[in-house]
C-alpha positions in Angstrom: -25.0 7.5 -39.3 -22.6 6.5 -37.0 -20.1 3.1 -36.7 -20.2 2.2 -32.7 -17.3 -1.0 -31.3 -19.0 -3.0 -29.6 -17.6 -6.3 -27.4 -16.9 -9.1 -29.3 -18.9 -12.2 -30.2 -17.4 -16.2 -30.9 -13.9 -14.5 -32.1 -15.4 -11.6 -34.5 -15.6 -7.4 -34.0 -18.9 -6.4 -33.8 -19.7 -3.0 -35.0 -23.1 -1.2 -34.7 -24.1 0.9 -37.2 -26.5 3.6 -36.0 -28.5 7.0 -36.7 -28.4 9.8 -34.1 -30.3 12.6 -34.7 -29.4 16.1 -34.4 -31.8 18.6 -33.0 -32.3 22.4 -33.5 -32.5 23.9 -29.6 -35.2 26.8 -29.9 -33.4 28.3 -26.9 -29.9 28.5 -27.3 -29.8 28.4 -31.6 -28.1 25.4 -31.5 -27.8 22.4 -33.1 -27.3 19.4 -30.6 -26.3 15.7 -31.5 -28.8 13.3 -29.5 -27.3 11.3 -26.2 -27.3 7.4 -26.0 -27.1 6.2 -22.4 -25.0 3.2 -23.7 -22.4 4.5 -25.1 -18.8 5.3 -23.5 -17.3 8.9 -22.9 -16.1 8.1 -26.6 -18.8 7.7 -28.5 -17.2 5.5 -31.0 -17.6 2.4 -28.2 -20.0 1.1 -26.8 -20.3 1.4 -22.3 -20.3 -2.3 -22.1 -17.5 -2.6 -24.1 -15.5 0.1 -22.6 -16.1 -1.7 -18.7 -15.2 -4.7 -21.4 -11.4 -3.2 -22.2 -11.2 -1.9 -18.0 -11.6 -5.3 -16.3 -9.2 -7.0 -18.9 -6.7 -3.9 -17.8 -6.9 -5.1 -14.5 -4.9 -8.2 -15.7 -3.3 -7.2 -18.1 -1.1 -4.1 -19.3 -2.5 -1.5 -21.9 0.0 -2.6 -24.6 -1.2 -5.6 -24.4 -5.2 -5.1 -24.2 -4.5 -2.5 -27.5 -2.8 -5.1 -29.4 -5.7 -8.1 -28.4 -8.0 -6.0 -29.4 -6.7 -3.7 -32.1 -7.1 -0.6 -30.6 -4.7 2.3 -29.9 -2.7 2.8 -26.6 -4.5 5.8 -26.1 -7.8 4.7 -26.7 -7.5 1.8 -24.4 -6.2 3.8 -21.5 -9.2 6.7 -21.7 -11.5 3.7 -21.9 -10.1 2.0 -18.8 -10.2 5.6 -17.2 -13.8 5.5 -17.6 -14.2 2.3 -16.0 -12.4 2.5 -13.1 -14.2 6.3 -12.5 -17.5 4.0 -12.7 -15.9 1.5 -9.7 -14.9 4.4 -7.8 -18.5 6.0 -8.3 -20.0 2.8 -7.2 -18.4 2.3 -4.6 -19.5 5.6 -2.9 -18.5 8.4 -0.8 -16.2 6.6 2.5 -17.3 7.5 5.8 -13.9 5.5 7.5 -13.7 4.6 11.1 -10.0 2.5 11.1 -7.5 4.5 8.7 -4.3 3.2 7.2 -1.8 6.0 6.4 1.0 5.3 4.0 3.0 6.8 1.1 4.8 5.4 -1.7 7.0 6.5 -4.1 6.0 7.5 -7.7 9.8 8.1 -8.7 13.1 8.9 -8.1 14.8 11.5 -5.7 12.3 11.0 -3.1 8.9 11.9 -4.2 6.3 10.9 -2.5 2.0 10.7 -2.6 0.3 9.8 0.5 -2.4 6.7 0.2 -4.9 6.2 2.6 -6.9 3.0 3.2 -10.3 2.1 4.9 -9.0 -1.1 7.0 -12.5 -2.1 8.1 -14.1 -2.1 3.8 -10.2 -3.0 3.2 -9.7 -0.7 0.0 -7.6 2.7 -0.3 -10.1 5.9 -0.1 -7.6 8.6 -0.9 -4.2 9.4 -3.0 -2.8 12.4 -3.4 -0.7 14.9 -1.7 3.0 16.3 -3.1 5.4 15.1 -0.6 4.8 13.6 2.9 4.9 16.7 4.7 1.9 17.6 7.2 0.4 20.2 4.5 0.3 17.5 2.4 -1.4 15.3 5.0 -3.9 17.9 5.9 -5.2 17.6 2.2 -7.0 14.2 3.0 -8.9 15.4 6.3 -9.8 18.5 4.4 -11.2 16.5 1.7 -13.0 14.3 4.3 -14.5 17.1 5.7 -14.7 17.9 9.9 -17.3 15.4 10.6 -16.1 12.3 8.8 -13.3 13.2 10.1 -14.4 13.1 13.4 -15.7 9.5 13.4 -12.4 8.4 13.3 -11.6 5.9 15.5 -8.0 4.5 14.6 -5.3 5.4 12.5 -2.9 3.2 11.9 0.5 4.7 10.4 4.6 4.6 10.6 6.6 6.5 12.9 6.8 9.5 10.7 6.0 13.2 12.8 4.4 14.9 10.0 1.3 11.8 10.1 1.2 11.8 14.0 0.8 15.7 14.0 -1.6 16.4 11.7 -3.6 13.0 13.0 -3.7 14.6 16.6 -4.7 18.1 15.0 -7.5 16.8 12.9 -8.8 13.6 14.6 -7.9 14.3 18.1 -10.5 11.7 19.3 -8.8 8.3 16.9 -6.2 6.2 19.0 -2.6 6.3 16.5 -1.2 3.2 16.3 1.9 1.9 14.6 2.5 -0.4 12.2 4.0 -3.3 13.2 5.5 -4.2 9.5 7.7 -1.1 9.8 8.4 -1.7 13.2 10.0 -4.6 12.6 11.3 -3.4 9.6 13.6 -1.1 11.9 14.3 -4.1 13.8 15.5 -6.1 10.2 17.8 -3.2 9.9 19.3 -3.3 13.4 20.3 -7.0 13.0 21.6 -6.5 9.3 23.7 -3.5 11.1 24.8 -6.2 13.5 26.0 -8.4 10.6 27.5 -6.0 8.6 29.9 -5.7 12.2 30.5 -8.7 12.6 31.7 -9.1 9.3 33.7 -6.2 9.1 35.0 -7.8 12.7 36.2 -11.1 11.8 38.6 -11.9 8.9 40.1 -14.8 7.2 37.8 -17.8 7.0 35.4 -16.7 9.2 33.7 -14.6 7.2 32.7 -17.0 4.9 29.9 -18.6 7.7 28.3 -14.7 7.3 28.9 -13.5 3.4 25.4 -14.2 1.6 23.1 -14.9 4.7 21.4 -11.8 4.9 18.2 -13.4 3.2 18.0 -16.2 5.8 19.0 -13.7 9.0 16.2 -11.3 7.8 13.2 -14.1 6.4 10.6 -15.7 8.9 12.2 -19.4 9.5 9.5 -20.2 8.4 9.6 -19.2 4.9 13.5 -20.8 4.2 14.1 -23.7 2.2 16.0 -26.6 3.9 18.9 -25.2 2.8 18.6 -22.2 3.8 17.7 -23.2 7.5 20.5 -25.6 7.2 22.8 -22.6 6.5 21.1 -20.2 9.4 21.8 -23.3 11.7 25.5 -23.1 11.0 25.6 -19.7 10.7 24.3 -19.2 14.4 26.4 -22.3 15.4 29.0 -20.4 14.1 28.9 -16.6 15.8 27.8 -16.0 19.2 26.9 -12.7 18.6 24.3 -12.8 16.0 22.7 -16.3 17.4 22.1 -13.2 20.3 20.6 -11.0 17.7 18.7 -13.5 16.0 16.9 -14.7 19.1 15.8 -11.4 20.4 14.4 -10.6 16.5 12.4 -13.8 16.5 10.9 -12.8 20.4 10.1 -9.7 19.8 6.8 -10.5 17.6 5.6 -11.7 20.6 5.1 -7.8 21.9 1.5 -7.9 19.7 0.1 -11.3 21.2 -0.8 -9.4 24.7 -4.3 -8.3 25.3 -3.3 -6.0 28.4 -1.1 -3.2 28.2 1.0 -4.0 31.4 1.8 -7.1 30.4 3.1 -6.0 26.8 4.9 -3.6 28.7 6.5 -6.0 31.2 7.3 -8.4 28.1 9.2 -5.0 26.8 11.5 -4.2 29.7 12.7 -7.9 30.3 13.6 -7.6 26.4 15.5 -4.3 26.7 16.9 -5.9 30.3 18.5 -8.9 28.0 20.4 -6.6 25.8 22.6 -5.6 29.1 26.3 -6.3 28.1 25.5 -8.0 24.2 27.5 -5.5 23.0 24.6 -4.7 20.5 24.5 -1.0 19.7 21.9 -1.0 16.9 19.3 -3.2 19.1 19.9 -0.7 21.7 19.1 2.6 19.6 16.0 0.8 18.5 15.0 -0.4 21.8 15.1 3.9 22.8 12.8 4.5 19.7 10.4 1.7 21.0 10.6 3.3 24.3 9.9 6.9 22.9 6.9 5.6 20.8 5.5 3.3 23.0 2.1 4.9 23.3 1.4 4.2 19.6 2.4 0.8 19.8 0.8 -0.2 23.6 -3.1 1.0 21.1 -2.7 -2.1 19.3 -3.6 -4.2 23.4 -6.9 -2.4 23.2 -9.8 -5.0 22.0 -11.3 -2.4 19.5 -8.0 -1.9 18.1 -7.7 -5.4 16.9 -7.3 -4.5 12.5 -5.8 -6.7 10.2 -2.1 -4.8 10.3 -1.2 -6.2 6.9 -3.4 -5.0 4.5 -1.4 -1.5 3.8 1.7 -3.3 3.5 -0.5 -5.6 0.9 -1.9 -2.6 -0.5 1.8 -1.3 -1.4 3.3 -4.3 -2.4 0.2 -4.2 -4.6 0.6 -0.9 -6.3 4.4 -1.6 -7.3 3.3 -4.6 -9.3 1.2 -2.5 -11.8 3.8 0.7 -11.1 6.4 -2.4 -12.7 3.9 -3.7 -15.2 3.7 0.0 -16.8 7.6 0.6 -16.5 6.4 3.8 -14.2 3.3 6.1 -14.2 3.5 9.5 -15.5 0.1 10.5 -15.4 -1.1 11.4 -12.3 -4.7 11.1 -12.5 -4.0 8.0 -14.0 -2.1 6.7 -10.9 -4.9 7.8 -8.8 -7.5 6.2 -10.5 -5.3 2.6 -10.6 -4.5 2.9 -7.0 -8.5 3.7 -5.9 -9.9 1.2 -7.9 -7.7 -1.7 -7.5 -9.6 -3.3 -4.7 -12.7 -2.8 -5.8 -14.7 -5.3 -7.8 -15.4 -5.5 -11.6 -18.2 -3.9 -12.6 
């Protein structure tokens, strides 16, 4: 006889009592315990109430789930394990034409695993790797295998060498492109450079027009409260220099509107042309990088190129919220399994 958890019914546990029989092999001399398709991977719960405990994970942290339903941490993470291999089986091996190449960081002191995302199913496909470096890189197309790999068609990454190289090696035939979020992340940092200047420049009463505007210099205008455009206004009233820097951040989102490559290219030169005597050193060392990286960037003009750009960033911004909601991730496989399975449905 055995006692079996099963999901729970108008506020009560419900536990199944059952026999399973045990049966003398002829061909080996053993004696085997009989196999229920319905039960989990522990055969003290039931499968339906294992996928039960794995779609309330998916809202909730483990500490939580064990203490709603009186079960141990442990037990609740190797059930949710189970349920999220079942999404991940479900879901099937990915044959990926667009790519999204990423990494993020598991902990301090810069270490790294590499996440790669199917833009067109928009879901991550692979995780894993031990750094960013390109052996680490090479690990995915390897595991894809030469023909999938083959079939790419776009892959969309950051500037880093190491993803570029082993892209070109590998998938010689996809079209890299960058992404704009970290683009203009680089340009974010240029104008914070600028206002870090600037306030280093000035003294005395001045400052005070620049301390604690970062937010507002940095955010979309559209996404700042009244007061905080009503600062910004001031702000820029207040310093020619970074009403400069501030209107050549806001243009240059324009680059990925064009549908032609000239004329993105045109738009870029006149911008570069406008930083002649702004006295704007950081704009200008990230105008050369634009220059030196333009080929990645020009892909994105190209009609079949046209991917939703956002959904790595989404996909990251994504994985820290549960990487916060377990006060870090030590087990690996663990990890892997959360970041796989987190856009896929419920089962």
């Amino acid at each position: 006889m055995r006692r079996v958890r099963d999901l729970p019914s108008a506020g009560f546990r419900i536990v199944l009592e059952l026999a399973v029989r045990r049966v003398a092999c002829r061909a080996c001399g053993t004696v085997k315990r009989e196999r229920l398709d319905f039960l989990a991977d522990n055969a003290h719960f039931t499968k339906r109430f294992a996928f039960y405990v794995g779609r309330r994970c998916r809202q909730a942290s483990i500490r939580d789930v064990a203490a709603e339903l009186r079960l141990s941490w442990d037990t609740v993470k190797t059930l949710e394990m189970q349920y999220m291999r079942a999404q991940i089986k479900r879901a099937g091996t990915p044959g990926p034409r667009a790519i999204g190449i990423d990494e993020i960081s598991i902990r301090k002191g810069h270490s790294y695993r590499i996440v790669v995302s199917d833009l067109v199913r928009k879901r991550p496909i692979w995780f894993g790797g031990d750094d960013r470096s390109e052996a680490s890189m090479a690990q995915f197309y390897a595991w894809l295998g030469a023909n999938k790999s083959g079939k790419i068609k776009l892959a969309v990454m950051d500037m880093w060498k190491p993803f570029r190289n082993v892209a070109r090696e590998q998938a010689p035939q996809a079209a890299i492109l960058f992404d704009k979020f970290h683009i203009m992340r680089h340009l974010g940092e240029a104008l914070d450079k600028v206002r870090k200047a600037e306030y280093a420049r000035l003294g005395g009463k001045d400052r005070r027009f620049i301390k604690g505007q970062k937010y507002n210099l940095l955010s979309h205008r559209d996404n700042l409260t009244l007061d905080g455009r009503r600062s910004l206004k001031i702000l820029l009233a207040a310093n020619k220099r970074l009403n400069t820097a501030y209107v050549l951040k806001e243009a240059f989102g324009q680059l990925w509107d064009y549908e032609h490559e000239g004329w993105a290219r045109r738009f870029f030169d006149n911008w570069r042309a406008s930083l002649k005597w702004q006295r704007l050193a950081p704009y200008e060392r990230f105008a050369h990088m634009i220059d030196r990286h333009w080929d990645g960037i020009a892909a994105y003009c190209k009609p079949e190129n046209k991917v939703s750009l956002g959904f790595v960033e989404g996909l990251n911004n994504k994985i820290r919220v549960f990487q916060r909601r377990a006060y870090g991730l030590r087990d690996q496989e663990y990890l892997r399994l959360k970041v796989l399975s987190c856009m896929l449905p419920p089962l």
